[in-house]
PQR file with spaces between the fields and no chain letter, atoms N, CA, C, O and H, PARSE charges and radii, in Angstrom:
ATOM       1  N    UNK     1     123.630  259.973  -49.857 -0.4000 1.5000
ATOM       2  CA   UNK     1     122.244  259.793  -49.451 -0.0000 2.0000
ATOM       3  C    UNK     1     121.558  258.865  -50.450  0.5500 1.7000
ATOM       4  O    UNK     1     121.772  259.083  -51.642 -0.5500 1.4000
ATOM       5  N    UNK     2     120.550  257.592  -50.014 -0.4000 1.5000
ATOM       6  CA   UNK     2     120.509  256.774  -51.076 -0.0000 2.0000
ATOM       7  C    UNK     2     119.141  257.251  -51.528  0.5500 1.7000
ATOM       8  O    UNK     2     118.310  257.425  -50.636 -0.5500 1.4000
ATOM       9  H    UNK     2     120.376  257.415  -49.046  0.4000 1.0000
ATOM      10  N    UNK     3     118.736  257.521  -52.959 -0.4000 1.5000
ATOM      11  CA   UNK     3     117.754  258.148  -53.457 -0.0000 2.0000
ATOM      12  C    UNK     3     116.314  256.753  -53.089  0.5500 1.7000
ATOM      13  O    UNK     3     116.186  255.540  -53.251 -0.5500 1.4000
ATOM      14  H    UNK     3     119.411  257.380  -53.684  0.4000 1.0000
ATOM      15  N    UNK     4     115.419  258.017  -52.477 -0.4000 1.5000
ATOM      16  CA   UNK     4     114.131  257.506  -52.227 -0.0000 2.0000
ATOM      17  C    UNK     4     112.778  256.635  -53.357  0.5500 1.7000
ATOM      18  O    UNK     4     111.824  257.209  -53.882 -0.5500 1.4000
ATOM      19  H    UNK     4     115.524  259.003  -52.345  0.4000 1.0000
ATOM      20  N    UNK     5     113.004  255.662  -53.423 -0.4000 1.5000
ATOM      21  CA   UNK     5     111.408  255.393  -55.079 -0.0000 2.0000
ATOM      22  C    UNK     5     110.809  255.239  -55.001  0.5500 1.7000
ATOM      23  O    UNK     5     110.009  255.290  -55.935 -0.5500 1.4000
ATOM      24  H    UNK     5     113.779  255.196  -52.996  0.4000 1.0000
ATOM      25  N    UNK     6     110.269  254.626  -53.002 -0.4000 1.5000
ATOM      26  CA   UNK     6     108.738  254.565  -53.076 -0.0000 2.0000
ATOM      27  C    UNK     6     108.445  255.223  -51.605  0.5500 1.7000
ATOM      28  O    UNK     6     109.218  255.668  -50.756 -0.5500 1.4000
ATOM      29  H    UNK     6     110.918  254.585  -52.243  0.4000 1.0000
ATOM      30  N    UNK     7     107.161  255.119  -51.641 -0.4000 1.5000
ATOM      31  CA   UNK     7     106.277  255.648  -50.356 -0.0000 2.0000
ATOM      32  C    UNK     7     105.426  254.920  -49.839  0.5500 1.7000
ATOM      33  O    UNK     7     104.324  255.250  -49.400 -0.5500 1.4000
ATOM      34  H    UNK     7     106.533  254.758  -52.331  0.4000 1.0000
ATOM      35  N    UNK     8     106.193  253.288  -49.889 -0.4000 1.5000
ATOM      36  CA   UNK     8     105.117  252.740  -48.573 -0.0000 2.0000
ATOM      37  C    UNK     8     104.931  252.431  -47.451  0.5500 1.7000
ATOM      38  O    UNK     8     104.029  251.776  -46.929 -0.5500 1.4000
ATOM      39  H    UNK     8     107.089  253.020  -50.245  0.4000 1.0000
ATOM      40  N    UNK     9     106.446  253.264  -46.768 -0.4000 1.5000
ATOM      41  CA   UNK     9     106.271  253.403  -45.480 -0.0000 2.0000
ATOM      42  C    UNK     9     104.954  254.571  -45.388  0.5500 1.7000
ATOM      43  O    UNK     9     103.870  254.414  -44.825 -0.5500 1.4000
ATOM      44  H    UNK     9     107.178  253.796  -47.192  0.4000 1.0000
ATOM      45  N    UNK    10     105.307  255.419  -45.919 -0.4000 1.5000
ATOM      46  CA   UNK    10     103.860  256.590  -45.334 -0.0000 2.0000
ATOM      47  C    UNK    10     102.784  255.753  -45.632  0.5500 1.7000
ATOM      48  O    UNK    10     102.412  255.063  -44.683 -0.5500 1.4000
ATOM      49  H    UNK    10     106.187  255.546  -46.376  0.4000 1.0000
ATOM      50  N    UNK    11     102.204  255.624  -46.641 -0.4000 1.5000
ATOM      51  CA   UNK    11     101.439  254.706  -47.383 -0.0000 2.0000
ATOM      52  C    UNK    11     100.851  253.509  -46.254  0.5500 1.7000
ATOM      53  O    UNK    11      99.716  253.041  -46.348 -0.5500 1.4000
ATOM      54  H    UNK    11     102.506  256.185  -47.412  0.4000 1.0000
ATOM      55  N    UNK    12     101.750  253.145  -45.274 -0.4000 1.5000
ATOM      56  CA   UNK    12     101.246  251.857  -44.347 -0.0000 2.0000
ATOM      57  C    UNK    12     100.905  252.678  -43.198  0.5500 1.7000
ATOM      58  O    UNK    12      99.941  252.286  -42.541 -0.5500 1.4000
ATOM      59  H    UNK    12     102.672  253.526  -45.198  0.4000 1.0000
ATOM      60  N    UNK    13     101.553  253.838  -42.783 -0.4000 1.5000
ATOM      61  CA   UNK    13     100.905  255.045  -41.796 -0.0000 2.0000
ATOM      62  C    UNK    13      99.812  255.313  -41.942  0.5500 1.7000
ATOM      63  O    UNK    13      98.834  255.149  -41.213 -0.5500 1.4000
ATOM      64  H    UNK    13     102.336  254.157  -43.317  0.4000 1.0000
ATOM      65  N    UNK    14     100.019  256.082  -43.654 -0.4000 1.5000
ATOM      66  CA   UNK    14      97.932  256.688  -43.973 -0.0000 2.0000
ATOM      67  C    UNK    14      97.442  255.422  -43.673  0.5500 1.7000
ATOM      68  O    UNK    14      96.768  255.434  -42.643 -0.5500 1.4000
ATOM      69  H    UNK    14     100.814  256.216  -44.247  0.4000 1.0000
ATOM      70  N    UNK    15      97.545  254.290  -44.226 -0.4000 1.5000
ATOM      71  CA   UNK    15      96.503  253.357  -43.616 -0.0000 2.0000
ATOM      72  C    UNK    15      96.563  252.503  -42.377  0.5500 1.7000
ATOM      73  O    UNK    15      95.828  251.549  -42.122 -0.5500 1.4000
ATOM      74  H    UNK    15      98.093  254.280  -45.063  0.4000 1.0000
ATOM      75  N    UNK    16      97.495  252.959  -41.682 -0.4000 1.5000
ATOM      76  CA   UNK    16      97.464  252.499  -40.309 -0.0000 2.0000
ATOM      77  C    UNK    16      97.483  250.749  -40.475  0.5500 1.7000
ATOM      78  O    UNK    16      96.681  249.891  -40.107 -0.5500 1.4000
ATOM      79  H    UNK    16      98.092  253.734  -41.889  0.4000 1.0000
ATOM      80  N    UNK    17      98.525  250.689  -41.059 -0.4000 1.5000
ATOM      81  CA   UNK    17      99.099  248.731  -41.057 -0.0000 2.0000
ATOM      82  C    UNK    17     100.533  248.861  -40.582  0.5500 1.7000
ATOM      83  O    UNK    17     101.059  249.952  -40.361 -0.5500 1.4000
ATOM      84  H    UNK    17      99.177  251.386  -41.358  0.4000 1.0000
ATOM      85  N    UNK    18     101.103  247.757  -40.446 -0.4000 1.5000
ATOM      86  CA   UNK    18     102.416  247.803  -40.157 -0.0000 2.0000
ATOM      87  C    UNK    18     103.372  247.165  -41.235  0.5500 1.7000
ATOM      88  O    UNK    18     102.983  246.870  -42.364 -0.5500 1.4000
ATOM      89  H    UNK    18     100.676  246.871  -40.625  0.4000 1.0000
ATOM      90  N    UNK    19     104.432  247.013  -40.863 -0.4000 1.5000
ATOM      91  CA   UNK    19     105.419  246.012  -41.921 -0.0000 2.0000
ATOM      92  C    UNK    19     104.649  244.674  -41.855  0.5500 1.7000
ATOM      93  O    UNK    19     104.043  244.136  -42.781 -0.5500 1.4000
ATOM      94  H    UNK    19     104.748  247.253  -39.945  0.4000 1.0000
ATOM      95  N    UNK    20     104.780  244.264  -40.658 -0.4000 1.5000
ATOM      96  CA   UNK    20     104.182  242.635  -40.449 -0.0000 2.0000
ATOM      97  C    UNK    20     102.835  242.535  -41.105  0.5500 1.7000
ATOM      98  O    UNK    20     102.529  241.459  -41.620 -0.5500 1.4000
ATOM      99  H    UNK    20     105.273  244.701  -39.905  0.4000 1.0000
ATOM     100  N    UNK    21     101.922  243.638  -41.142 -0.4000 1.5000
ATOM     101  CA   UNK    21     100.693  242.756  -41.481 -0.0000 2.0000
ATOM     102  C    UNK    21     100.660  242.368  -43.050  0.5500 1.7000
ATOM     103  O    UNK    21     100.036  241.491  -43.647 -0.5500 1.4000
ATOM     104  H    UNK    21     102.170  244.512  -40.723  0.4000 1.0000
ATOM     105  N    UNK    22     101.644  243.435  -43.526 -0.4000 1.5000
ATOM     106  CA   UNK    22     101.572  243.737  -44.932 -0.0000 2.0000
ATOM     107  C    UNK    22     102.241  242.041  -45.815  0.5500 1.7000
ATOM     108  O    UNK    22     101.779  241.370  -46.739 -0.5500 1.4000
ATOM     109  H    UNK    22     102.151  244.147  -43.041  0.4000 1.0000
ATOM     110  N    UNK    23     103.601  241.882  -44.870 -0.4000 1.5000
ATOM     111  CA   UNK    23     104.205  240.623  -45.236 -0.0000 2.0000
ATOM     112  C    UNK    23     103.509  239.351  -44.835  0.5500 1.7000
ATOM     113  O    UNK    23     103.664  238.190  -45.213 -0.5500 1.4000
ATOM     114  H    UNK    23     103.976  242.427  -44.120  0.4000 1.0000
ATOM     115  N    UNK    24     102.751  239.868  -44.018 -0.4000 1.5000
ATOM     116  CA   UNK    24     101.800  238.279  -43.941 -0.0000 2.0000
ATOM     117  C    UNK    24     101.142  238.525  -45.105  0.5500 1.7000
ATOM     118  O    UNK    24     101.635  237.977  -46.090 -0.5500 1.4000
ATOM     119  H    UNK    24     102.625  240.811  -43.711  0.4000 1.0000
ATOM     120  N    UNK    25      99.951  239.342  -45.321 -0.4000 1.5000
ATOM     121  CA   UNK    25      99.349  239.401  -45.992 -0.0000 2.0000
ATOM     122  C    UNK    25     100.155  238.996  -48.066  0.5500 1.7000
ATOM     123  O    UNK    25      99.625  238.236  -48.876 -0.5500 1.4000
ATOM     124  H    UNK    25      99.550  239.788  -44.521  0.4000 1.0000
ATOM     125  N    UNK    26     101.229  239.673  -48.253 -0.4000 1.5000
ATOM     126  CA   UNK    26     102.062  239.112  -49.429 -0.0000 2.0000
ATOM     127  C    UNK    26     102.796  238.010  -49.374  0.5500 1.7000
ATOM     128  O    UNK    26     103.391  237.633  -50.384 -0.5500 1.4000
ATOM     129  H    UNK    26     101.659  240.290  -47.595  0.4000 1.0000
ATOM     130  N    UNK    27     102.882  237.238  -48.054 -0.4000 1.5000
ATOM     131  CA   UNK    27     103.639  236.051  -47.824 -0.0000 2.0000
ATOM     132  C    UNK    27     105.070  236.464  -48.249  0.5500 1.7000
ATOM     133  O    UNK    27     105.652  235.787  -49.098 -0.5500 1.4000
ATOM     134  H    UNK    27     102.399  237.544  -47.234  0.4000 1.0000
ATOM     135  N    UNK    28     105.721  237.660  -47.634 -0.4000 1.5000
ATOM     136  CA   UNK    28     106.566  237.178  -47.538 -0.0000 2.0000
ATOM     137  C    UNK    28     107.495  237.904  -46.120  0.5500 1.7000
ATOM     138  O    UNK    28     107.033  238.635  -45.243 -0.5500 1.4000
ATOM     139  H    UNK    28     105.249  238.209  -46.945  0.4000 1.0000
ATOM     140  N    UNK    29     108.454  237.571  -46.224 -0.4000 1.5000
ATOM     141  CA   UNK    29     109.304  238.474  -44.466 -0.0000 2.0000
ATOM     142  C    UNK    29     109.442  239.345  -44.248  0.5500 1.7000
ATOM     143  O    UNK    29     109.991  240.114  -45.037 -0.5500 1.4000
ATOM     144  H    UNK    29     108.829  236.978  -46.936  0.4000 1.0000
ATOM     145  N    UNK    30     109.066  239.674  -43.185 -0.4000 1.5000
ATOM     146  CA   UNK    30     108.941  240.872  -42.269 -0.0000 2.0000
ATOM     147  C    UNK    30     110.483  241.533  -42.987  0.5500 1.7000
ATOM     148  O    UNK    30     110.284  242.702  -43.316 -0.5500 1.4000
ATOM     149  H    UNK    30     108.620  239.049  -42.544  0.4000 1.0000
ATOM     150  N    UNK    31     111.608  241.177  -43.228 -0.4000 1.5000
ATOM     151  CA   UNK    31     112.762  241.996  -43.112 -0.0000 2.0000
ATOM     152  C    UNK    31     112.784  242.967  -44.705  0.5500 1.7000
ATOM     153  O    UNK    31     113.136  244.121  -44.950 -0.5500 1.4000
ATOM     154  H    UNK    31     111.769  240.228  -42.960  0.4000 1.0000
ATOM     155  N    UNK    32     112.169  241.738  -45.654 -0.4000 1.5000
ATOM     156  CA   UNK    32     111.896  242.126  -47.282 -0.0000 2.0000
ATOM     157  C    UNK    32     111.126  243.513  -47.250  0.5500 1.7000
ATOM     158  O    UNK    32     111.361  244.443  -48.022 -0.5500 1.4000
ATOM     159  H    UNK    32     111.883  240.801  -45.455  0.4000 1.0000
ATOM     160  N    UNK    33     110.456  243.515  -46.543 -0.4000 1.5000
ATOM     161  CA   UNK    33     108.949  244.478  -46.363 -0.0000 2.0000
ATOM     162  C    UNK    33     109.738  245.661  -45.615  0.5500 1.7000
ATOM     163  O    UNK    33     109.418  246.811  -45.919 -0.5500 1.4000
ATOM     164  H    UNK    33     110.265  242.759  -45.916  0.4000 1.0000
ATOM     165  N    UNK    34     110.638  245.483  -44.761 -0.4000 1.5000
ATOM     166  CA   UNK    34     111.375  246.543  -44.060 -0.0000 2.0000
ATOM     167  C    UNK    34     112.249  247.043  -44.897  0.5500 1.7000
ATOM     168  O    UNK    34     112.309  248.270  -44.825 -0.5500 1.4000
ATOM     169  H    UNK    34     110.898  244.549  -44.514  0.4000 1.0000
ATOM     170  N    UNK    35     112.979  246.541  -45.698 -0.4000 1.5000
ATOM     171  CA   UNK    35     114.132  246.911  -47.101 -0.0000 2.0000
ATOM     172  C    UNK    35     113.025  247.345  -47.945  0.5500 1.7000
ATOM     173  O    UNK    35     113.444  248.424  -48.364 -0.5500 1.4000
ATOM     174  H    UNK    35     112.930  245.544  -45.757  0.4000 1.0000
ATOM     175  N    UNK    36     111.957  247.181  -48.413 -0.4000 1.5000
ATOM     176  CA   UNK    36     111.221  248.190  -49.043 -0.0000 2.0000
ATOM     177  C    UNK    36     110.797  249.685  -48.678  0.5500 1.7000
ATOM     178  O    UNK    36     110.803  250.786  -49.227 -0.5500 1.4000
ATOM     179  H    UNK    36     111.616  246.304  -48.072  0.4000 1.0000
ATOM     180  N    UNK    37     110.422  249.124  -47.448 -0.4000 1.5000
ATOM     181  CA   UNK    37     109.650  250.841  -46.391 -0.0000 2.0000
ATOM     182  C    UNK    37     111.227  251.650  -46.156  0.5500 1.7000
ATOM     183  O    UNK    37     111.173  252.802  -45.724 -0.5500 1.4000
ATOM     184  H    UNK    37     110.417  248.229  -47.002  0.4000 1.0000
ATOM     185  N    UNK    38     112.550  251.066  -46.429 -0.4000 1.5000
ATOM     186  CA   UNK    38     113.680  251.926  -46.230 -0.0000 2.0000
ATOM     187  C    UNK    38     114.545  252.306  -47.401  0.5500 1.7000
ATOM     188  O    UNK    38     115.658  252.816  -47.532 -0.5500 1.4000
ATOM     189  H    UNK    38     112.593  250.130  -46.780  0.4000 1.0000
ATOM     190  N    UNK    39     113.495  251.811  -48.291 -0.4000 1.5000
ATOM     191  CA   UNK    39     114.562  251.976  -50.051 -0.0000 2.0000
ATOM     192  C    UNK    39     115.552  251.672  -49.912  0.5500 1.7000
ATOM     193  O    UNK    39     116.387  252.475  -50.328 -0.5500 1.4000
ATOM     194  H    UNK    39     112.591  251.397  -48.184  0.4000 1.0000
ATOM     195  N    UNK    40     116.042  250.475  -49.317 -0.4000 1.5000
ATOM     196  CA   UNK    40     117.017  249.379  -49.647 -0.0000 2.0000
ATOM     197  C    UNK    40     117.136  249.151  -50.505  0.5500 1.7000
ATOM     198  O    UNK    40     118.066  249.535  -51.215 -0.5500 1.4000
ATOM     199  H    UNK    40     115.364  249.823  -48.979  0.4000 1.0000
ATOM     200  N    UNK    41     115.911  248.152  -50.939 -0.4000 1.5000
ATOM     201  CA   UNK    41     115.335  247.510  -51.826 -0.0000 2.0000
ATOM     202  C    UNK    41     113.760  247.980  -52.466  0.5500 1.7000
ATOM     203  O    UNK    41     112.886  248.704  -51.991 -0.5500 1.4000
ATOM     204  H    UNK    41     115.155  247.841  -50.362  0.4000 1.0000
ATOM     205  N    UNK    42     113.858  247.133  -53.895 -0.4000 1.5000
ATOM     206  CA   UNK    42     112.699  248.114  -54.230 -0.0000 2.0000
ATOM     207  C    UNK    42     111.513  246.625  -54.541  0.5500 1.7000
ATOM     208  O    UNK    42     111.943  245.499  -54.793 -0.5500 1.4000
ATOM     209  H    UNK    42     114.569  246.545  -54.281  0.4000 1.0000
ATOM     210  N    UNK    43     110.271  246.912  -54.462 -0.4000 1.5000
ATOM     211  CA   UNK    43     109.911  245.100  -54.928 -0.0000 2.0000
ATOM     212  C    UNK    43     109.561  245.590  -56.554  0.5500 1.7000
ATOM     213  O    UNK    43     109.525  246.639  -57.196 -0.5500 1.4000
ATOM     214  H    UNK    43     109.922  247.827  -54.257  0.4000 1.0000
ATOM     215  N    UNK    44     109.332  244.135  -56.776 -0.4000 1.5000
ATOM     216  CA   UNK    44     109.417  243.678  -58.146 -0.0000 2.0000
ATOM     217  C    UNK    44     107.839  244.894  -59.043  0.5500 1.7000
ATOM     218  O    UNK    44     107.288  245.504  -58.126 -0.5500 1.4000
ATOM     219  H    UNK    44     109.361  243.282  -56.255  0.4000 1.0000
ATOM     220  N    UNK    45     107.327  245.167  -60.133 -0.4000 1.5000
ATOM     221  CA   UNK    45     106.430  245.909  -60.616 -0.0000 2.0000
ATOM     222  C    UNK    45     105.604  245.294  -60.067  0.5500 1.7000
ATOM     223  O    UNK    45     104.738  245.849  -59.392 -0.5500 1.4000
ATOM     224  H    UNK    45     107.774  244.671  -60.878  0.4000 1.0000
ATOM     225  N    UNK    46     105.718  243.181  -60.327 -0.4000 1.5000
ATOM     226  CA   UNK    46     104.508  242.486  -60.440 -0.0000 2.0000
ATOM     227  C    UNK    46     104.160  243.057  -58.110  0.5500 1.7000
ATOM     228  O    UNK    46     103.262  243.634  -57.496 -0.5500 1.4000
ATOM     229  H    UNK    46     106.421  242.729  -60.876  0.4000 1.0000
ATOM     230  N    UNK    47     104.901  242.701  -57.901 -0.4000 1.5000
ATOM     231  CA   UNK    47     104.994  242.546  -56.149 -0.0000 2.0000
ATOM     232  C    UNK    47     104.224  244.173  -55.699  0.5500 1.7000
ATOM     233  O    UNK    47     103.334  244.290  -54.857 -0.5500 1.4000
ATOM     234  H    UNK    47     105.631  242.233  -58.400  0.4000 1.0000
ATOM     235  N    UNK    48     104.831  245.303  -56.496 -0.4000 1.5000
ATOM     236  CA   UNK    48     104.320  246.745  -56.545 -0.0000 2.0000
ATOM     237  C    UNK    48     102.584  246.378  -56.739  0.5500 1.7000
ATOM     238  O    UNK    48     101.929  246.179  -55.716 -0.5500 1.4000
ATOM     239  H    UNK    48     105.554  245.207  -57.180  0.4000 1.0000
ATOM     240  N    UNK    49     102.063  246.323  -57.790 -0.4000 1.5000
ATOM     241  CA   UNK    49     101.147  245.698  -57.722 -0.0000 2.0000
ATOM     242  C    UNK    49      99.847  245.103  -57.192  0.5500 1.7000
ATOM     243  O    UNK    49      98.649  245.364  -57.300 -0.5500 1.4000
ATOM     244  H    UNK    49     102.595  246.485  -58.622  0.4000 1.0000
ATOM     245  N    UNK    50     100.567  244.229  -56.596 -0.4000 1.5000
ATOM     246  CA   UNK    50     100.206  243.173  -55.554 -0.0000 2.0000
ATOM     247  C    UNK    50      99.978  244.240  -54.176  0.5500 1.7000
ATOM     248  O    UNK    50      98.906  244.310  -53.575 -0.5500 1.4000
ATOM     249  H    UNK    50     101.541  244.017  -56.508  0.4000 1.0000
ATOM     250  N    UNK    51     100.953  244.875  -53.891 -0.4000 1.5000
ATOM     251  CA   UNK    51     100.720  245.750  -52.612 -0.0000 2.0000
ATOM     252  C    UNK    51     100.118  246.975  -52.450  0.5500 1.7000
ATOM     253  O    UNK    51      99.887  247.572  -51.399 -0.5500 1.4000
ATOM     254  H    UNK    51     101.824  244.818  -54.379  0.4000 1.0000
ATOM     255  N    UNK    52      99.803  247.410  -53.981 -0.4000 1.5000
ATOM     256  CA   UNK    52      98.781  248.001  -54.085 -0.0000 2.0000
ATOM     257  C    UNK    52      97.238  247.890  -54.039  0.5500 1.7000
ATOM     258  O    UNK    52      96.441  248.816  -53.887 -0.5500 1.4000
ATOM     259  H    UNK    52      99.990  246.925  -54.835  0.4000 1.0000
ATOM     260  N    UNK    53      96.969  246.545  -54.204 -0.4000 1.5000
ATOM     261  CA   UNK    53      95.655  246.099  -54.492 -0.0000 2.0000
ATOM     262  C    UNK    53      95.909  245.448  -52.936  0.5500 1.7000
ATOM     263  O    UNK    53      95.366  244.344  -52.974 -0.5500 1.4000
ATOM     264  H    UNK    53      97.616  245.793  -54.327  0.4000 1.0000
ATOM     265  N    UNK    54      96.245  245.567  -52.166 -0.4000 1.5000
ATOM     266  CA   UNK    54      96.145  244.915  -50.722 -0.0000 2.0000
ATOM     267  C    UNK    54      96.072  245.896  -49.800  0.5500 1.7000
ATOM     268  O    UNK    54      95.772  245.506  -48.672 -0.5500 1.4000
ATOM     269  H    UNK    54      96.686  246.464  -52.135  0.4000 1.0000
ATOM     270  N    UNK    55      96.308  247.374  -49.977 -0.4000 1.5000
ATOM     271  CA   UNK    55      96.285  248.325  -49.463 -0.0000 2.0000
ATOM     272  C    UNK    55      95.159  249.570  -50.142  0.5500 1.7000
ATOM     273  O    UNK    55      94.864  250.656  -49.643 -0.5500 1.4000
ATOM     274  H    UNK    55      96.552  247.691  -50.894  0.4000 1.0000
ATOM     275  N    UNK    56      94.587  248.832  -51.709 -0.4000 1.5000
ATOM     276  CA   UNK    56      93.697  249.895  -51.565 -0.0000 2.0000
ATOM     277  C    UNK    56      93.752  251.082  -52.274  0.5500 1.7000
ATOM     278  O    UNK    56      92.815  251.872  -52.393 -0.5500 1.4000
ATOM     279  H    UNK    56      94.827  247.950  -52.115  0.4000 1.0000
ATOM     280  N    UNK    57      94.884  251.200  -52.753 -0.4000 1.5000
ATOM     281  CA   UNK    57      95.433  252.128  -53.270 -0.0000 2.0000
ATOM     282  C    UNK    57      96.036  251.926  -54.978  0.5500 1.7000
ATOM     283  O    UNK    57      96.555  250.900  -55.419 -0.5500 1.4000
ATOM     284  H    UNK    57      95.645  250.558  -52.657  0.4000 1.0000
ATOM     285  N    UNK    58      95.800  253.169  -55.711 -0.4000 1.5000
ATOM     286  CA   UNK    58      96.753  253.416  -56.732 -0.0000 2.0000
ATOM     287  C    UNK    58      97.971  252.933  -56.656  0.5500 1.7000
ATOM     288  O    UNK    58      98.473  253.110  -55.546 -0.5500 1.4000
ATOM     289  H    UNK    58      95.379  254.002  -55.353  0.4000 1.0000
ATOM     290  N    UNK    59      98.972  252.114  -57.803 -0.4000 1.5000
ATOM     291  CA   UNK    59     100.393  252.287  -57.717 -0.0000 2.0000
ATOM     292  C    UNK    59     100.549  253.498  -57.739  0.5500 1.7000
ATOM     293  O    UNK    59     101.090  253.802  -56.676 -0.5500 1.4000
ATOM     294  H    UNK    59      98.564  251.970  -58.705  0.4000 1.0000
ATOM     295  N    UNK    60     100.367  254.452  -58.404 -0.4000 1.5000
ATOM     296  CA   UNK    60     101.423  256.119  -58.502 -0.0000 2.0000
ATOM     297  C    UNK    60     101.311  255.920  -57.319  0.5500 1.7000
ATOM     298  O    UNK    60     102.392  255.415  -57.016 -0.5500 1.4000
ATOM     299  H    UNK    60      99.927  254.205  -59.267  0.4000 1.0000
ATOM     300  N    UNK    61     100.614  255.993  -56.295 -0.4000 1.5000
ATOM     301  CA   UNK    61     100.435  256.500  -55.053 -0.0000 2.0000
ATOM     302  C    UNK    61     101.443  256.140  -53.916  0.5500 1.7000
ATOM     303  O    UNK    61     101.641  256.806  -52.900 -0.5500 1.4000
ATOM     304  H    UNK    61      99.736  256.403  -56.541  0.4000 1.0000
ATOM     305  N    UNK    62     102.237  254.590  -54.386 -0.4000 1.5000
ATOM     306  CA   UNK    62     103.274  254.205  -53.841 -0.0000 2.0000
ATOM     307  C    UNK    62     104.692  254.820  -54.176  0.5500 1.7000
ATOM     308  O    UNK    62     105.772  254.686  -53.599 -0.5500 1.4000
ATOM     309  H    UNK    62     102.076  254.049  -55.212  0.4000 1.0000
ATOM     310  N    UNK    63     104.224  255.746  -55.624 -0.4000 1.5000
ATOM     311  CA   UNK    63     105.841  255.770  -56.178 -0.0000 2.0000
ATOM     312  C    UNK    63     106.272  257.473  -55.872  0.5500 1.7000
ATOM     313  O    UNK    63     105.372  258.302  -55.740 -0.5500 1.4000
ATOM     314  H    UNK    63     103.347  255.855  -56.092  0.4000 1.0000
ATOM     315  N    UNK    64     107.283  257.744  -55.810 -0.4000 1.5000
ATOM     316  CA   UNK    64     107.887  259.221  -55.584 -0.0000 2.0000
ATOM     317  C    UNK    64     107.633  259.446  -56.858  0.5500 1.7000
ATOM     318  O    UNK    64     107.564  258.596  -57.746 -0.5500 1.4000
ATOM     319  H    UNK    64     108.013  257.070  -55.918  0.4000 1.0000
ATOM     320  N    UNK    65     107.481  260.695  -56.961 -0.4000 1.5000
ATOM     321  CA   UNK    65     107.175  261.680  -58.302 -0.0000 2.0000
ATOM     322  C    UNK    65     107.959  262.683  -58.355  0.5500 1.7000
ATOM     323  O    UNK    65     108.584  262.934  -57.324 -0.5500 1.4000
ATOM     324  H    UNK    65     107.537  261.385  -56.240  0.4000 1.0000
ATOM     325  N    UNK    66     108.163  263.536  -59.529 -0.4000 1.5000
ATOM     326  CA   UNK    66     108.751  264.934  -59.347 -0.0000 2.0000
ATOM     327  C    UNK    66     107.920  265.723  -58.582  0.5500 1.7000
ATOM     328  O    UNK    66     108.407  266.611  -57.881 -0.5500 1.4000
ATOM     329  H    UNK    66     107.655  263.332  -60.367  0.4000 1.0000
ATOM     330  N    UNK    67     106.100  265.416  -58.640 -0.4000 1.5000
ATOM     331  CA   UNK    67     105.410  266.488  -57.297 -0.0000 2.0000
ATOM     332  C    UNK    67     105.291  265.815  -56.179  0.5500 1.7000
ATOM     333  O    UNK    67     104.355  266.136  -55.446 -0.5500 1.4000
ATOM     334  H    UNK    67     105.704  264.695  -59.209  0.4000 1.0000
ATOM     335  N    UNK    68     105.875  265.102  -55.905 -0.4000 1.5000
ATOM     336  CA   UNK    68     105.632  264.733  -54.510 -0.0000 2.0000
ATOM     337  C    UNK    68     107.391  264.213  -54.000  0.5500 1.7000
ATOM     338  O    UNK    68     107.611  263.823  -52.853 -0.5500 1.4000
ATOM     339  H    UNK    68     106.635  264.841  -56.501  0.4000 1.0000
């Protein structure tokens, strides 16, 4: 089972966006943005960041924790 590190698939639910708007909005592809929301892949701190302040939100709020 491949261990989970972030939460911005829920994260794009609570705020009701999708993959696409998010990768327009960071310029970059729809598929990058999908390997993130599936912990494929993880993005960069600076990119973490970045998709935090575009959504509004805390980083912790993107990241898995031991309480959550």
């Amino acid at each position: 089972m491949r261990k989970k590190f972030n939460r911005l698939k829920l994260v794009l639910v609570e705020k009701e966006k999708s993959n696409k708007w998010l990768a327009e909005k960071l310029k970059k592809s729809e598929t990058t943005v999908s390997n993130w929301c599936t912990n494929s892949r993880q993005p960069s701190i600076e990119t973490l960041i970045s998709i935090a302040e575009v959504l509004d939100v805390e980083v912790d709020k993107l990241l898995i924790t031991k309480n959550n």
